[in-house]
C-alpha positions in Angstrom: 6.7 126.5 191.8 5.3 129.5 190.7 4.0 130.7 187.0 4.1 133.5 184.5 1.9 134.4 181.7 3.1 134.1 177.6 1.3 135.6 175.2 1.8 133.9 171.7 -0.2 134.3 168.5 -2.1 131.5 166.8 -1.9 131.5 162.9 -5.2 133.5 162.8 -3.1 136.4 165.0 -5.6 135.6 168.0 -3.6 135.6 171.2 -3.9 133.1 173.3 -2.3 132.9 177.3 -0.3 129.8 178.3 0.9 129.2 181.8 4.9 128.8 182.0 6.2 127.5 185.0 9.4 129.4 186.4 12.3 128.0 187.2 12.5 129.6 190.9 10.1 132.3 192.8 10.6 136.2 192.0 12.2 137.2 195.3 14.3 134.2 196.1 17.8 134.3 198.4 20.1 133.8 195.0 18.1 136.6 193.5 18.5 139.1 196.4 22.5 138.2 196.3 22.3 138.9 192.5 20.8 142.5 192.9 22.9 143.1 196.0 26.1 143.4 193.7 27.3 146.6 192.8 26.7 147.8 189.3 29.8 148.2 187.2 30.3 151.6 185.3 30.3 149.6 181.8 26.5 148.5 183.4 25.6 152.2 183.6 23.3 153.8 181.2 24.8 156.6 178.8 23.4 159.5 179.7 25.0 161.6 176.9 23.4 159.2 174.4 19.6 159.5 173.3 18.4 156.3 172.1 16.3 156.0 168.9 13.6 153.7 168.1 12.2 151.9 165.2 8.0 151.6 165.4 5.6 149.7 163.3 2.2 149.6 163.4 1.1 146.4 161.3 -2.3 145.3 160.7 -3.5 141.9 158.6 -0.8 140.1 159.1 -0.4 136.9 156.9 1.0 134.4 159.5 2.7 132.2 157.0 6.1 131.1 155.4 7.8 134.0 154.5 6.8 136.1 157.7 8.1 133.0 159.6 11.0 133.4 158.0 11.3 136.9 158.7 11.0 136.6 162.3 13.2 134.3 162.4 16.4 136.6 160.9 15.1 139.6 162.0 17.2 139.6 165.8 20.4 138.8 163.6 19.7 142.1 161.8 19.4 144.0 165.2 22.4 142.2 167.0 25.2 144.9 165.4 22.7 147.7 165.7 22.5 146.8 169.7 18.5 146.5 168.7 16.2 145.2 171.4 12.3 144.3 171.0 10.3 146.6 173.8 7.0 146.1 173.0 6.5 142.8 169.9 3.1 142.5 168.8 1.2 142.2 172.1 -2.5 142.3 172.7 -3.0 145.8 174.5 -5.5 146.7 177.6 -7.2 149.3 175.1 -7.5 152.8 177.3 -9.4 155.1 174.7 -10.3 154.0 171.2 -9.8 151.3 169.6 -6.2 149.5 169.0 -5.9 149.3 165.3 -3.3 146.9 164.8 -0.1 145.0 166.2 2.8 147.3 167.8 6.8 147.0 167.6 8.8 148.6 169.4 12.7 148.6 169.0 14.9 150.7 170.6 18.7 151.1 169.9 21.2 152.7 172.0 22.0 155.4 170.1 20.9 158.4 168.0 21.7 157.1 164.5 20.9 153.1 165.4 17.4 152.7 164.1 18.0 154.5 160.5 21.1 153.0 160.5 19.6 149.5 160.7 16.6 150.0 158.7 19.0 151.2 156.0 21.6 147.9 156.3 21.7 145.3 153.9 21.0 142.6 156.2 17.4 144.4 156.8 16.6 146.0 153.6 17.0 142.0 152.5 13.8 140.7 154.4 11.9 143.6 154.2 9.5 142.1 151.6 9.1 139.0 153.6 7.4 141.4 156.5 6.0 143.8 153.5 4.6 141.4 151.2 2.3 139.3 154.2 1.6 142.6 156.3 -0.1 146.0 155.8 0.4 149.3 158.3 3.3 151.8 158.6 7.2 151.4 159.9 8.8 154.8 161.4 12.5 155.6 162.9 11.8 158.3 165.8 14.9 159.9 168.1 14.5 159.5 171.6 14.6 162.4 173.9 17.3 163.4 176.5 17.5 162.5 179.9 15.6 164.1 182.2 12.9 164.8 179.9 9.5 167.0 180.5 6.5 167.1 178.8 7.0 171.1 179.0 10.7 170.4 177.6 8.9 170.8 174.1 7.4 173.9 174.5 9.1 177.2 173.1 8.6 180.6 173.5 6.4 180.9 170.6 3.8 178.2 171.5 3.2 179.1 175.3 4.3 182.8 174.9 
């Protein structure tokens, strides 16, 4: 049996590694008949949507009651949105600089998704349970189309 890694965070937001043992090998017979299957055109990405994404960048975080609570209504905030977490708070392999602080990422599958959650009800109501234990900045950014360049951004009058 093999095992993966999971990162949690202590109350101190120290990460710590614990071992999981999986349930069956990466690579197995019944997981090569799953990928064989053909995708459906409902599995397809839209290519004609650009996805949107909601970003924080949180620093002394107060691991207590309220942001307990707050993670813990947070995904039923995101489920009409079509929210998913891409990147939650993990401890990064620091390149250049120094990492300031603990990173979200959640992306939605449309243009309008992220400001149009951030703006709903259901969100706007446990904002000050994140807000109140937390300092650092929240953003909503639009994706970019399909295929993108970096050069994509570049106009006449910058490169001209």
């Amino acid at each position: 049996m093999s095992t993966f890694n999971y990162e949690c965070r202590g109350p101190d937001m120290t990460s710590q590694v614990i071992d999981q043992p999986q349930s069956r090998a990466q690579g197995s017979p019944h997981d090569l008949e799953q990928r064989a299957e053909p995708r459906k055109d409902d599995d397809m990405p839209d290519l004609d949507s650009t996805p949107s994404y909601a970003v924080g960048l949180l620093t002394n975080v107060v691991m207590g009651d309220e942001i307990v609570e707050y993670l813990r209504r947070i995904d039923a905030t995101l489920a009409p949105y079509g929210g998913r977490f891409l990147i939650h708070g993990a401890s990064p392999a620091e390149m250049e600089g120094r990492w300031p602080g603990d990173l979200i990422v959640i992306e939605f599958p449309d243009a309008d998704g992220a400001a149009s959650w951030y703006a709903s009800d259901a969100y706007q109501a446990i904002i000050p349970l994140r807000s109140n234990n937390a300092d650092g900045s929240v953003a909503v950014f639009s994706g970019v189309p399909q295929p993108h360049r970096a050069t994509d951004i570049l106009t006449e009058s910058t490169h001209g």
